[in-house]
PyMOL Python script that loads the backbone (N, CA, C, O; Angstrom):
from pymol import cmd

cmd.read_pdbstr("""\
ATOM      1  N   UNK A   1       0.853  -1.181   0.000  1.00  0.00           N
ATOM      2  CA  UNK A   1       0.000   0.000   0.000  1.00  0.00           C
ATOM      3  C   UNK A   1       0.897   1.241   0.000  1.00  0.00           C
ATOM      4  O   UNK A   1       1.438   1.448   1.086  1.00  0.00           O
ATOM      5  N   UNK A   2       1.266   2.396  -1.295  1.00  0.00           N
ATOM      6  CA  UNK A   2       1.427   3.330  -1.090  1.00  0.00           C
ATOM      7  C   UNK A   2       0.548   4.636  -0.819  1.00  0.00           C
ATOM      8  O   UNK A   2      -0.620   4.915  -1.090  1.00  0.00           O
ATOM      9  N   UNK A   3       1.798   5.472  -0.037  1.00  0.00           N
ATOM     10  CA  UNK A   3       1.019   6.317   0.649  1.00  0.00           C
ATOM     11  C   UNK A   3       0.433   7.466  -0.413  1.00  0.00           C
ATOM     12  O   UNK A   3       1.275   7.958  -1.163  1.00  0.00           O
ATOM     13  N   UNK A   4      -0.863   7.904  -0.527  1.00  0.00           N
ATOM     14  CA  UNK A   4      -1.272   8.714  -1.697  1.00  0.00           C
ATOM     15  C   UNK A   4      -1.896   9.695  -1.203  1.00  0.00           C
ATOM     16  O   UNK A   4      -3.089   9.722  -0.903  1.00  0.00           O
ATOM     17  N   UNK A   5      -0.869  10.806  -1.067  1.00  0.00           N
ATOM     18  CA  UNK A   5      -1.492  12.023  -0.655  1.00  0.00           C
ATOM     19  C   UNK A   5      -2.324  13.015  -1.560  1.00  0.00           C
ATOM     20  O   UNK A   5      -1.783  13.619  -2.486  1.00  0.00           O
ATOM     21  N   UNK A   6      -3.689  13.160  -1.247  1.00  0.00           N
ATOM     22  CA  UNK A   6      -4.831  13.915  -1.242  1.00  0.00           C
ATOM     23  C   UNK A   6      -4.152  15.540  -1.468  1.00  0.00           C
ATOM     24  O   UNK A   6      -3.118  15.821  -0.862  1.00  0.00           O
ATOM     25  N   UNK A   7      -4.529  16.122  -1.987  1.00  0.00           N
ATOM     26  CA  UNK A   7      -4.099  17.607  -2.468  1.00  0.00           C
ATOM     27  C   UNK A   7      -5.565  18.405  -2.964  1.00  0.00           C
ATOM     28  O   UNK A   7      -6.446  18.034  -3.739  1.00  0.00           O
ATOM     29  N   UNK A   8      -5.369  19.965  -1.962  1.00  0.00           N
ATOM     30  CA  UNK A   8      -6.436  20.918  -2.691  1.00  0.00           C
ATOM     31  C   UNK A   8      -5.662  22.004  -2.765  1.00  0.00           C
ATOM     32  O   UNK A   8      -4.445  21.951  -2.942  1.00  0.00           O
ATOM     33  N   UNK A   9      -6.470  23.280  -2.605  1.00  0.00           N
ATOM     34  CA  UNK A   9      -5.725  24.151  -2.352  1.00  0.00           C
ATOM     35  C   UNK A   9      -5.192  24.961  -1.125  1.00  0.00           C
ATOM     36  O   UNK A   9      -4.769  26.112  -1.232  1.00  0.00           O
ATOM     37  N   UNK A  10      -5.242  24.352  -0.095  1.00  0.00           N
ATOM     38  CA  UNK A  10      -4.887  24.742   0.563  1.00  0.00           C
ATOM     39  C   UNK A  10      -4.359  23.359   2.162  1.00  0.00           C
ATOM     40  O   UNK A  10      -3.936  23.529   3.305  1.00  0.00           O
ATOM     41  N   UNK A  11      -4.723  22.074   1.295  1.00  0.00           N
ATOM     42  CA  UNK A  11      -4.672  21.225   2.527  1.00  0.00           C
ATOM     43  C   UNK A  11      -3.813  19.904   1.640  1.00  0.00           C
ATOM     44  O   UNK A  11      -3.771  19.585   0.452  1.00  0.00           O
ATOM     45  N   UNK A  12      -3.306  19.465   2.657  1.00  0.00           N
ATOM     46  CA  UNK A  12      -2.250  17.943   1.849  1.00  0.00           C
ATOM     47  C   UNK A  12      -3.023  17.230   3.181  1.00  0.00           C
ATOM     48  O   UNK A  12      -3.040  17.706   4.316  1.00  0.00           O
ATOM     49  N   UNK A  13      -3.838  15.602   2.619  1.00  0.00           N
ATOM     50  CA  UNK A  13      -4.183  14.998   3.752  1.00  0.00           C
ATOM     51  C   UNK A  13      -3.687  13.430   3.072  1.00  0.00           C
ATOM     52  O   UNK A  13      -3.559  13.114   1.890  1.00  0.00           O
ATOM     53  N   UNK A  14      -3.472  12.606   4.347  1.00  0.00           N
ATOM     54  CA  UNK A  14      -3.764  11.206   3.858  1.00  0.00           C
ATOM     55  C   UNK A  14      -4.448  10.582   5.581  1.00  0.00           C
ATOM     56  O   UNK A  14      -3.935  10.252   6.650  1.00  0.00           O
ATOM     57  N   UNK A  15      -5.880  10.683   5.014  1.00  0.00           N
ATOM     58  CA  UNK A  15      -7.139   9.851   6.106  1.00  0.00           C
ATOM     59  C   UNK A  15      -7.321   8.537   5.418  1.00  0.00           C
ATOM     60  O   UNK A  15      -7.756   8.368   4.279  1.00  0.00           O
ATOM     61  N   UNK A  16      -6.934   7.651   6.253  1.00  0.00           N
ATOM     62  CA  UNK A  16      -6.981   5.897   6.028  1.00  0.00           C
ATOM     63  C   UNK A  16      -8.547   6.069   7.315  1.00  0.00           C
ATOM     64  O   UNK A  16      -8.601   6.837   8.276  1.00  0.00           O
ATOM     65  N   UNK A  17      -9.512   5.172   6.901  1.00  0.00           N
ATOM     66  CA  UNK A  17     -10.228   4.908   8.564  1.00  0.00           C
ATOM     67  C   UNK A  17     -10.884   3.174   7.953  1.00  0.00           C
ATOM     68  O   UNK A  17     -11.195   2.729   6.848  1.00  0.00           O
ATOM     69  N   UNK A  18     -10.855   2.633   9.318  1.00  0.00           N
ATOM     70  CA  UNK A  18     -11.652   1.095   9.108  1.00  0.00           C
ATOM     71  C   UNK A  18     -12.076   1.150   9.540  1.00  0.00           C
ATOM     72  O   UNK A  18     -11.939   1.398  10.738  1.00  0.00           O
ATOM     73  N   UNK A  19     -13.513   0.858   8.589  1.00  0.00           N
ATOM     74  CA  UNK A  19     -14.940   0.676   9.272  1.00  0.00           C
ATOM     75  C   UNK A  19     -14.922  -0.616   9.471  1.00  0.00           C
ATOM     76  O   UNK A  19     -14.273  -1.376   8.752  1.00  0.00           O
ATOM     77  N   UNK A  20     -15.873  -1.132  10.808  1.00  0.00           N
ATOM     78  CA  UNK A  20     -16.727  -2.427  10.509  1.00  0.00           C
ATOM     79  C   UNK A  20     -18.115  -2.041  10.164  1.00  0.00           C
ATOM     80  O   UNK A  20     -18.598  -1.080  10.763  1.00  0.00           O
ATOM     81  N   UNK A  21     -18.496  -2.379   9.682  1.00  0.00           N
ATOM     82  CA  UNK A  21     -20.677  -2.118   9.464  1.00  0.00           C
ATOM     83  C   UNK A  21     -21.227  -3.301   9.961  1.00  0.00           C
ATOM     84  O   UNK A  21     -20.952  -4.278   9.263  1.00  0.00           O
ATOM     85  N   UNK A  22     -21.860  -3.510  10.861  1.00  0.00           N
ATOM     86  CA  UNK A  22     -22.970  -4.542  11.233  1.00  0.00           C
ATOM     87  C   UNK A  22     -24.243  -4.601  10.968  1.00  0.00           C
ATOM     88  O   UNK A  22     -24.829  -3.626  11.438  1.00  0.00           O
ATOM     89  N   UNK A  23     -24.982  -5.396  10.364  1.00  0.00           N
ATOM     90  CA  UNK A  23     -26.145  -5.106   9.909  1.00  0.00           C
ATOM     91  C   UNK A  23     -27.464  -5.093  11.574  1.00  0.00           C
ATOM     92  O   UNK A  23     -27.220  -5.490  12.713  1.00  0.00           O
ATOM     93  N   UNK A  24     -28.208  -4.744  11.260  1.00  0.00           N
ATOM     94  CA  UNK A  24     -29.276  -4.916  12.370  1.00  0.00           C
ATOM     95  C   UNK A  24     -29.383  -6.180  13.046  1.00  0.00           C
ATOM     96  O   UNK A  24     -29.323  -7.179  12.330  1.00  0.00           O
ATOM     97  N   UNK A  25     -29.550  -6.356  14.465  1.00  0.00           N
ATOM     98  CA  UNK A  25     -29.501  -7.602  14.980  1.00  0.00           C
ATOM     99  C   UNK A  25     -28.278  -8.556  14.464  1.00  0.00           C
ATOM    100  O   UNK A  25     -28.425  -9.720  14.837  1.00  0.00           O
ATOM    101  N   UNK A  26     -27.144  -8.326  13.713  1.00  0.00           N
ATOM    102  CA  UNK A  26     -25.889  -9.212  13.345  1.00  0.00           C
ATOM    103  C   UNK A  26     -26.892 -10.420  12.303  1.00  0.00           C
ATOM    104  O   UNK A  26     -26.695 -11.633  12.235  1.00  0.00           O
ATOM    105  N   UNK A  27     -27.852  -9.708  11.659  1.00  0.00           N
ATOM    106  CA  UNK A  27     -28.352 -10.960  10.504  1.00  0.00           C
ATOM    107  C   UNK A  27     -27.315 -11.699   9.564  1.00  0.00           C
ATOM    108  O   UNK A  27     -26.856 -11.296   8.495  1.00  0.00           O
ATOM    109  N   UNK A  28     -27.084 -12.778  10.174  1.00  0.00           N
ATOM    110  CA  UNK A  28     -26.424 -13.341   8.662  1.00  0.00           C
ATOM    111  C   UNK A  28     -27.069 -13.170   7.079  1.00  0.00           C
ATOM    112  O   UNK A  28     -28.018 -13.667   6.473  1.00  0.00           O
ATOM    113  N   UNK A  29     -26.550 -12.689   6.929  1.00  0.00           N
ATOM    114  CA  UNK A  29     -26.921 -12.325   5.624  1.00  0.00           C
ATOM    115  C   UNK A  29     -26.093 -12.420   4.164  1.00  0.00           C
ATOM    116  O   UNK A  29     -26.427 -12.582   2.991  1.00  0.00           O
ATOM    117  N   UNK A  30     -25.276 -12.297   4.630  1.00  0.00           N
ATOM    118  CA  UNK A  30     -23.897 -12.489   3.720  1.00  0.00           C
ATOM    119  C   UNK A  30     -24.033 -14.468   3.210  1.00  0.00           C
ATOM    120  O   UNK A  30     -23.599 -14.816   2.112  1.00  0.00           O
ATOM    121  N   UNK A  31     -24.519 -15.266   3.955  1.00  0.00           N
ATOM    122  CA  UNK A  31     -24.010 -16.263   3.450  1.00  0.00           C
ATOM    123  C   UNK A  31     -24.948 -16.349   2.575  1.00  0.00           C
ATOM    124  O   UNK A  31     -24.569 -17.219   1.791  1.00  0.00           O
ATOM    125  N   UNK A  32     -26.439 -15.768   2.090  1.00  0.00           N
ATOM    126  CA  UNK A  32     -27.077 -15.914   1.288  1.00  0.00           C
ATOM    127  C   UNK A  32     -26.321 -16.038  -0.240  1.00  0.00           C
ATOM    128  O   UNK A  32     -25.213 -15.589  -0.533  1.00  0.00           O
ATOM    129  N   UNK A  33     -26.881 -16.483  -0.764  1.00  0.00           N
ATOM    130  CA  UNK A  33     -25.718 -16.189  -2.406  1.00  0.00           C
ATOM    131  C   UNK A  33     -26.262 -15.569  -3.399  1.00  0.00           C
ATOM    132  O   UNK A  33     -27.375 -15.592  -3.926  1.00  0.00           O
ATOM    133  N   UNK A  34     -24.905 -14.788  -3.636  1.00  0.00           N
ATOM    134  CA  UNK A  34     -24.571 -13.350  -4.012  1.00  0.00           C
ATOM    135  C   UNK A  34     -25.225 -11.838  -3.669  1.00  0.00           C
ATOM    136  O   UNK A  34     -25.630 -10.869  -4.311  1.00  0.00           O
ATOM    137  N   UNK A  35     -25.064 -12.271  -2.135  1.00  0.00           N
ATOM    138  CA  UNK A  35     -25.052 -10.541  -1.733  1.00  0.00           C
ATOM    139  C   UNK A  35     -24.170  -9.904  -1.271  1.00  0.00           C
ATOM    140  O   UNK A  35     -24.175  -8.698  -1.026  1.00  0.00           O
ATOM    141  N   UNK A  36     -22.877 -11.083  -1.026  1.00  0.00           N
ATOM    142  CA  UNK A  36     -21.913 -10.290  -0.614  1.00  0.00           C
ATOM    143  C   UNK A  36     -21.082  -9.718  -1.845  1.00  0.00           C
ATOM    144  O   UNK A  36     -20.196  -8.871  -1.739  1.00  0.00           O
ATOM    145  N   UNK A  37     -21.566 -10.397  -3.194  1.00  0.00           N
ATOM    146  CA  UNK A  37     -20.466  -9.421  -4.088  1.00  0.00           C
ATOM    147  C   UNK A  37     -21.634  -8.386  -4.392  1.00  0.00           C
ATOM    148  O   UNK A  37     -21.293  -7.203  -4.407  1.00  0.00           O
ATOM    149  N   UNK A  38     -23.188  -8.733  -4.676  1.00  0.00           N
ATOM    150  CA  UNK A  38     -23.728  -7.468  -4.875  1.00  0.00           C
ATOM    151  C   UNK A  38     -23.313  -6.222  -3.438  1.00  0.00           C
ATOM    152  O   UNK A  38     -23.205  -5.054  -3.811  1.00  0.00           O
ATOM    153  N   UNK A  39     -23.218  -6.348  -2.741  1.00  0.00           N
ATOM    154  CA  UNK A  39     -23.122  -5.467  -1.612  1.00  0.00           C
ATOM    155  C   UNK A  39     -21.567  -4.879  -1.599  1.00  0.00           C
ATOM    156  O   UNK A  39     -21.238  -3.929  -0.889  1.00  0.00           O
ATOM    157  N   UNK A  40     -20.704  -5.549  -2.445  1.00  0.00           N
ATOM    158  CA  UNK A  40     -19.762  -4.940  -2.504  1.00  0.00           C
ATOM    159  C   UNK A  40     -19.403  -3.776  -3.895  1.00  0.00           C
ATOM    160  O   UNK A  40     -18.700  -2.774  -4.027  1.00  0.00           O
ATOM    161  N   UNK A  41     -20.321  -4.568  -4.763  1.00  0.00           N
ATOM    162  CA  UNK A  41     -20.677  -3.667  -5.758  1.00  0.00           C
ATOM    163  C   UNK A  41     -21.304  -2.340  -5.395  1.00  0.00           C
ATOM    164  O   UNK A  41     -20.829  -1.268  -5.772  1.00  0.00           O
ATOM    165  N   UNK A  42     -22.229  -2.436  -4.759  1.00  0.00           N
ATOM    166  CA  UNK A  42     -22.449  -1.138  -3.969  1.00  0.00           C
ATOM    167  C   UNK A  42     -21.786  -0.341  -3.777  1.00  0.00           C
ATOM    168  O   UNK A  42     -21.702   0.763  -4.315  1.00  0.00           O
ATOM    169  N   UNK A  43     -20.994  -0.971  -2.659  1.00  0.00           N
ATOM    170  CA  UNK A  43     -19.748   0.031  -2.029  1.00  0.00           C
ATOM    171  C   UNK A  43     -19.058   0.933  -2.978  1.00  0.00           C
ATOM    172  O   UNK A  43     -18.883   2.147  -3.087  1.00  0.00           O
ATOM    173  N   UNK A  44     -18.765  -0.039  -3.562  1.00  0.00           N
ATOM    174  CA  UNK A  44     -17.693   0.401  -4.694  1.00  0.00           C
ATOM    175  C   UNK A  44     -18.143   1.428  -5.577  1.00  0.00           C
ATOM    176  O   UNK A  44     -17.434   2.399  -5.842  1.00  0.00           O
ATOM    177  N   UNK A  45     -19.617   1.212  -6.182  1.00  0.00           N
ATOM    178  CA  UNK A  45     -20.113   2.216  -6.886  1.00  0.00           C
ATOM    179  C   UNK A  45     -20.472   3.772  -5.846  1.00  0.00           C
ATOM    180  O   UNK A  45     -20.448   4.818  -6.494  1.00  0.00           O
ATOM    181  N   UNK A  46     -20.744   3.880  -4.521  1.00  0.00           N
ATOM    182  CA  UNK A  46     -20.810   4.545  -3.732  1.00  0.00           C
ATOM    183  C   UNK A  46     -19.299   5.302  -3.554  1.00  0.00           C
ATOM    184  O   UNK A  46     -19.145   6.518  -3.675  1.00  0.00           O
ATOM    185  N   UNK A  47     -18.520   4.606  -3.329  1.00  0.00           N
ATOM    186  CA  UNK A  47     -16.903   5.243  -3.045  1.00  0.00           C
ATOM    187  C   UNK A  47     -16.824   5.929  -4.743  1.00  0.00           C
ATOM    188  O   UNK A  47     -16.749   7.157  -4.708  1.00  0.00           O
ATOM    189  N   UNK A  48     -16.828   5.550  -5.664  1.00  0.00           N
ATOM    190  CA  UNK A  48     -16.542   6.157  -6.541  1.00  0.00           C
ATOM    191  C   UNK A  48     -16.772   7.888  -6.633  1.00  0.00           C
ATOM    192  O   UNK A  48     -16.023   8.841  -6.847  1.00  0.00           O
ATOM    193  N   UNK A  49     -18.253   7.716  -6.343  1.00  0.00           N
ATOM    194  CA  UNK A  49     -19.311   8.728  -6.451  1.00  0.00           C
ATOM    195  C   UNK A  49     -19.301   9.721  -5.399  1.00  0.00           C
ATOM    196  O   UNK A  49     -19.688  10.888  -5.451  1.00  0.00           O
ATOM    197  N   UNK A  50     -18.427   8.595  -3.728  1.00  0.00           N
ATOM    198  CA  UNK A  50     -18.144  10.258  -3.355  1.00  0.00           C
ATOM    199  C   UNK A  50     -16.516  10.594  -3.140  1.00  0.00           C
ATOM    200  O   UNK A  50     -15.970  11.177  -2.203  1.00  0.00           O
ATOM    201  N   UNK A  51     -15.947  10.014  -4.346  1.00  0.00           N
ATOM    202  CA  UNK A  51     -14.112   9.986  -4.288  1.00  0.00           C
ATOM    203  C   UNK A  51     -13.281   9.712  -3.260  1.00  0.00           C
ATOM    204  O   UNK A  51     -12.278  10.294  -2.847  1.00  0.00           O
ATOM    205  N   UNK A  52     -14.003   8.473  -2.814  1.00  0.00           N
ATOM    206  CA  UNK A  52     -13.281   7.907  -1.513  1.00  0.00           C
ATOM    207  C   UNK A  52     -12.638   6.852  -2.133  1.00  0.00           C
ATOM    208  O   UNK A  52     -13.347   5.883  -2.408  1.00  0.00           O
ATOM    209  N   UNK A  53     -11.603   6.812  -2.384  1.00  0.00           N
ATOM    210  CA  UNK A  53     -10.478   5.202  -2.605  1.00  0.00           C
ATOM    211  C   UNK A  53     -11.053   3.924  -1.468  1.00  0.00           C
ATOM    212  O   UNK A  53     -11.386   3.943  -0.283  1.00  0.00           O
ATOM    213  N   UNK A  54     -10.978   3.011  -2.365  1.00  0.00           N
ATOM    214  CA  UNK A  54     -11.682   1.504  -0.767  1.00  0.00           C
ATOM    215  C   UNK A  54     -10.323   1.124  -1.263  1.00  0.00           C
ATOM    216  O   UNK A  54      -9.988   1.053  -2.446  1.00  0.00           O
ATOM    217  N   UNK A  55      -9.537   0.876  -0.149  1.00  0.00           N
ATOM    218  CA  UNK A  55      -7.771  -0.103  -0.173  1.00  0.00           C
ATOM    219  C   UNK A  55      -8.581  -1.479  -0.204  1.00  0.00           C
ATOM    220  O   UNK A  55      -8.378  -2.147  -1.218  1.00  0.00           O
ATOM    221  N   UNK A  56      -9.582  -2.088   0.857  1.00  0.00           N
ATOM    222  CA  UNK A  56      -9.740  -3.324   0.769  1.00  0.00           C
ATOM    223  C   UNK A  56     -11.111  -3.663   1.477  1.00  0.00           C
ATOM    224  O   UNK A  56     -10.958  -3.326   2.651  1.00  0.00           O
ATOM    225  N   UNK A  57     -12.252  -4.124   1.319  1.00  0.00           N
ATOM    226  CA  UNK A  57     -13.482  -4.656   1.936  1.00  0.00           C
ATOM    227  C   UNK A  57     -13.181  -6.228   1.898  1.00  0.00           C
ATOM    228  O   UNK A  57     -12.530  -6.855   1.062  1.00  0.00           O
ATOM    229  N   UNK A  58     -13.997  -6.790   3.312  1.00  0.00           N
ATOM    230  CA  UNK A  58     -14.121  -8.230   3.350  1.00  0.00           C
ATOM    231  C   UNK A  58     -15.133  -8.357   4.246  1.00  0.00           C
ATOM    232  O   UNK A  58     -15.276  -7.606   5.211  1.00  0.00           O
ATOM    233  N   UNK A  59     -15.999  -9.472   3.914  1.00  0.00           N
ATOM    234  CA  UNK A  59     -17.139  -9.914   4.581  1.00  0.00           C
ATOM    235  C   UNK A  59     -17.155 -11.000   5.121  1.00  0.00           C
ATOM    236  O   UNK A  59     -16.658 -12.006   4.616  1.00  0.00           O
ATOM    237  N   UNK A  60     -17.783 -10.960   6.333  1.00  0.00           N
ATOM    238  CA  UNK A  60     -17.960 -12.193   7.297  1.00  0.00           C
ATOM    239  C   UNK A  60     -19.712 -12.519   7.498  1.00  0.00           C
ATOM    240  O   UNK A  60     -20.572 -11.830   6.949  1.00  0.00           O
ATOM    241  N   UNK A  61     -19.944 -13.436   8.191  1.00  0.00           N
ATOM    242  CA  UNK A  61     -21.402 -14.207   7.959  1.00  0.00           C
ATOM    243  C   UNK A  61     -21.929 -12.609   8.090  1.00  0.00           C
ATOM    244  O   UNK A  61     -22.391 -12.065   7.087  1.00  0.00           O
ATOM    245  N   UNK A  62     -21.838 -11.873   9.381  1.00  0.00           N
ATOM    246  CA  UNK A  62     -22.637 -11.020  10.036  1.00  0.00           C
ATOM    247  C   UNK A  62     -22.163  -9.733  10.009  1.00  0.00           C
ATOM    248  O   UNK A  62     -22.998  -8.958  10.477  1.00  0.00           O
ATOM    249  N   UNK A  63     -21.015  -9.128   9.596  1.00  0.00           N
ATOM    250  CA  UNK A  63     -20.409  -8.354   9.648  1.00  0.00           C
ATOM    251  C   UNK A  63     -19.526  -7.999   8.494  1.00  0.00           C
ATOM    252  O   UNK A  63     -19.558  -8.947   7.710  1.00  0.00           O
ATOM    253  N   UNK A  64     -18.506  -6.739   7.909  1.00  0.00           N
ATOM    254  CA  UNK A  64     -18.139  -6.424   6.734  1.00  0.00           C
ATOM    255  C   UNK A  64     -17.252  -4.928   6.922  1.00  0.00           C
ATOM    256  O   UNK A  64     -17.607  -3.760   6.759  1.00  0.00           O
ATOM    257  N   UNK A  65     -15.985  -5.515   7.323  1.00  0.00           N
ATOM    258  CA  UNK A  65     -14.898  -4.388   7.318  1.00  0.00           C
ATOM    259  C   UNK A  65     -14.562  -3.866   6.192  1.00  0.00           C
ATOM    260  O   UNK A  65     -14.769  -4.428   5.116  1.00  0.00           O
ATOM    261  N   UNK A  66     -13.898  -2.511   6.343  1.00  0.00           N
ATOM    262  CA  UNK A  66     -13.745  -1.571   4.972  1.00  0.00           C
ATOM    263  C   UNK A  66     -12.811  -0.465   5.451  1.00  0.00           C
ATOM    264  O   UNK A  66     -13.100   0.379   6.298  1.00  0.00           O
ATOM    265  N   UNK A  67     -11.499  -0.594   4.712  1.00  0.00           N
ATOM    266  CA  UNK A  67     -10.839   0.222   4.942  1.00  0.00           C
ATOM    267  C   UNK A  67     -10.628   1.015   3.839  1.00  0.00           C
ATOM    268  O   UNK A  67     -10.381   0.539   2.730  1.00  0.00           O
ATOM    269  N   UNK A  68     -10.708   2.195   4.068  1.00  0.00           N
ATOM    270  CA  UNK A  68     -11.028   3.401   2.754  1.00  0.00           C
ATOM    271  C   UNK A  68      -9.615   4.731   3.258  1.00  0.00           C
ATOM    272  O   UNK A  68      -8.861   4.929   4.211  1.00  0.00           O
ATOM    273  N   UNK A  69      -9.945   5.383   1.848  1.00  0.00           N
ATOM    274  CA  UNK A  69      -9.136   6.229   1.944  1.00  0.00           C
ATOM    275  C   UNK A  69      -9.984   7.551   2.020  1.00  0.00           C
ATOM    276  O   UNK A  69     -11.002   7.251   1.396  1.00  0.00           O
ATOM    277  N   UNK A  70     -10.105   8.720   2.403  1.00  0.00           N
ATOM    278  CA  UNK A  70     -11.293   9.497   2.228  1.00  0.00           C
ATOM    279  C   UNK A  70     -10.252  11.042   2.507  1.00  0.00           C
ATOM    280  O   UNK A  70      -9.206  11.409   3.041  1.00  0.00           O
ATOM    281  N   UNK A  71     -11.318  11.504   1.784  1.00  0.00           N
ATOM    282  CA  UNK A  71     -11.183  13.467   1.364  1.00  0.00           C
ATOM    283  C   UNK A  71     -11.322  13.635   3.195  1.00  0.00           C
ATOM    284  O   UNK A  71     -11.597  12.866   4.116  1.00  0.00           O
ATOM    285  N   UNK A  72     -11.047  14.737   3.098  1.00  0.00           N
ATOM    286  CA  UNK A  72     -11.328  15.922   4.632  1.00  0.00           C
ATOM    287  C   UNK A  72     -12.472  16.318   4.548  1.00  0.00           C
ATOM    288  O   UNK A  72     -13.116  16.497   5.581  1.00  0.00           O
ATOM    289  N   UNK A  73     -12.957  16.529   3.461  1.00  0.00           N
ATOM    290  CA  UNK A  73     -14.603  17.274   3.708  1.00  0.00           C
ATOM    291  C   UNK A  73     -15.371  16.004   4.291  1.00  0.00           C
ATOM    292  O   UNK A  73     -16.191  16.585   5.001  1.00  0.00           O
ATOM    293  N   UNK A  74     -15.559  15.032   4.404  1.00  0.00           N
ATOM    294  CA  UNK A  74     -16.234  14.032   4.662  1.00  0.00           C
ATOM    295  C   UNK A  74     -15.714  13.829   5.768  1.00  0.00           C
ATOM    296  O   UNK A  74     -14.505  13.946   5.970  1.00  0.00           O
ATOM    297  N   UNK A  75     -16.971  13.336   7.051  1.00  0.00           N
ATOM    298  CA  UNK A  75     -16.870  13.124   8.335  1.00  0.00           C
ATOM    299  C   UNK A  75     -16.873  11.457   7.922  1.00  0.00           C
ATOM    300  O   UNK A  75     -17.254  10.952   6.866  1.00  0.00           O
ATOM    301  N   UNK A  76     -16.223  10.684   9.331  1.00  0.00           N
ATOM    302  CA  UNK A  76     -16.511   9.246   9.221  1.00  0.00           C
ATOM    303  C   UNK A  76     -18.049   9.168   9.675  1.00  0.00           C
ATOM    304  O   UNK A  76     -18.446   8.141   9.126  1.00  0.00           O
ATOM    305  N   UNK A  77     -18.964   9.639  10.286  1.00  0.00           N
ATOM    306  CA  UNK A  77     -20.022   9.432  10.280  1.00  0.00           C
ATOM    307  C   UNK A  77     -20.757   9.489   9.191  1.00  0.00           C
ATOM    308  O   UNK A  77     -21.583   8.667   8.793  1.00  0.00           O
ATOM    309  N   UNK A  78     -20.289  10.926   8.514  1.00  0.00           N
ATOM    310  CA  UNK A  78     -21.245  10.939   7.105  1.00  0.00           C
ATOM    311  C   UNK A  78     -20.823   9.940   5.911  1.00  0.00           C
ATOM    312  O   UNK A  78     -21.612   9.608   5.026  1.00  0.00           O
ATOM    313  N   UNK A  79     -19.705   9.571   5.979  1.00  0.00           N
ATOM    314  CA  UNK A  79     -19.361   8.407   4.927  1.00  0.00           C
ATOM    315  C   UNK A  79     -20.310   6.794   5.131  1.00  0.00           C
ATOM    316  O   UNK A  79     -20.739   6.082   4.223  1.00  0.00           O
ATOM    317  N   UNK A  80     -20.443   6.536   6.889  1.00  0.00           N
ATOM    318  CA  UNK A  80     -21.176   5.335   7.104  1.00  0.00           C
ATOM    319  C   UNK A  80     -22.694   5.810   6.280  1.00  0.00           C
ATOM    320  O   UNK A  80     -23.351   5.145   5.479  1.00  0.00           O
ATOM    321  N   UNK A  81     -22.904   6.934   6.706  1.00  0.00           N
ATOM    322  CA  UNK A  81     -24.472   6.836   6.809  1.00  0.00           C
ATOM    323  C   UNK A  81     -25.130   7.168   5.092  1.00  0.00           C
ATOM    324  O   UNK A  81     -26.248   7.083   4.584  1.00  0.00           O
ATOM    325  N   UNK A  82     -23.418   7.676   4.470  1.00  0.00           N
ATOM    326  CA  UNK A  82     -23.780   7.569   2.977  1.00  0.00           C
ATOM    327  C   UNK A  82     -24.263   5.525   2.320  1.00  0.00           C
ATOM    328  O   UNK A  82     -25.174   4.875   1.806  1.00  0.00           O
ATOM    329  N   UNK A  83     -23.066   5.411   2.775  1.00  0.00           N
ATOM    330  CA  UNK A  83     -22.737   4.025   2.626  1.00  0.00           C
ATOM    331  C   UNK A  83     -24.047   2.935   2.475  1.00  0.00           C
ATOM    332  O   UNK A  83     -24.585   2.304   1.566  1.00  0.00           O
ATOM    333  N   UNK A  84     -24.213   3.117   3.938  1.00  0.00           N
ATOM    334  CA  UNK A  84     -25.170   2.495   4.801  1.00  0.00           C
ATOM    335  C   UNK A  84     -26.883   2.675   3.973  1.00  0.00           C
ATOM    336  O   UNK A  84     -27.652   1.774   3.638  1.00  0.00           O
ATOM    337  N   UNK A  85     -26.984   3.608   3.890  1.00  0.00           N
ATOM    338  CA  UNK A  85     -27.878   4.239   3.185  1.00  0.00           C
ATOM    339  C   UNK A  85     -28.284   3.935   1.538  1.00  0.00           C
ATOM    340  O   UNK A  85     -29.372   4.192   1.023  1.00  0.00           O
ATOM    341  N   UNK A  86     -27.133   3.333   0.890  1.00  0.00           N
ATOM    342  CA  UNK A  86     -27.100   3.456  -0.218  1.00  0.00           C
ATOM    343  C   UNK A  86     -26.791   2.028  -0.594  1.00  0.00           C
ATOM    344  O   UNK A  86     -26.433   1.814  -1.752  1.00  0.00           O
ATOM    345  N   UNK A  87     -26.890   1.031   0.258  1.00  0.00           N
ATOM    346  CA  UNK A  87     -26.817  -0.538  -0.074  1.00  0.00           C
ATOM    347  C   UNK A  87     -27.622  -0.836   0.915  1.00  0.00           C
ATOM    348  O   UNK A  87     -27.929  -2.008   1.130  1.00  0.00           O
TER     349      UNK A  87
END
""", "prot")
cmd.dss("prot")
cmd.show_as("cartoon", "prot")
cmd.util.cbc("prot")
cmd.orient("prot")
């Protein structure tokens, strides 16, 4: 993983953050088949759209870590609840 510093005009950042996301009640849900690549398709189309780099997502029965790279204007709350919201 190189380090890829973020540039505007007036700020140089590099924000790494790992999420976990848990779904409601820890539903397994993931072992159903194919929602964990549709759900990653998601992501992915979501990070694009709000120019957040994903270094790496992985899913477990109940749960689904995500480590991203993200702008300064974006809070880690508002990135979940984009996220979250949008798959």
């Amino acid at each position: 993983m190189e380090n890829k510093y973020r540039h505007t005009n007036t700020t140089v950042s590099l924000i790494y953050y790992h999420f976990v996301f848990c779904p409601r009640y820890r539903r397994k849900f993931f072992l159903i088949s194919n929602v964990e690549k549709r759900f990653k398709e998601l992501v992915k189309i979501k990070c694009k759209e709000l120019e957040i780099e994903m270094i790496a997502i992985e899913c477990d029965k109940d749960h689904s870590h995500m480590f991203l790279n993200c702008p300064t204007a974006l809070s880690p709350s508002g990135i979940m609840q984009q996220i979250k919201g949008y798959t």
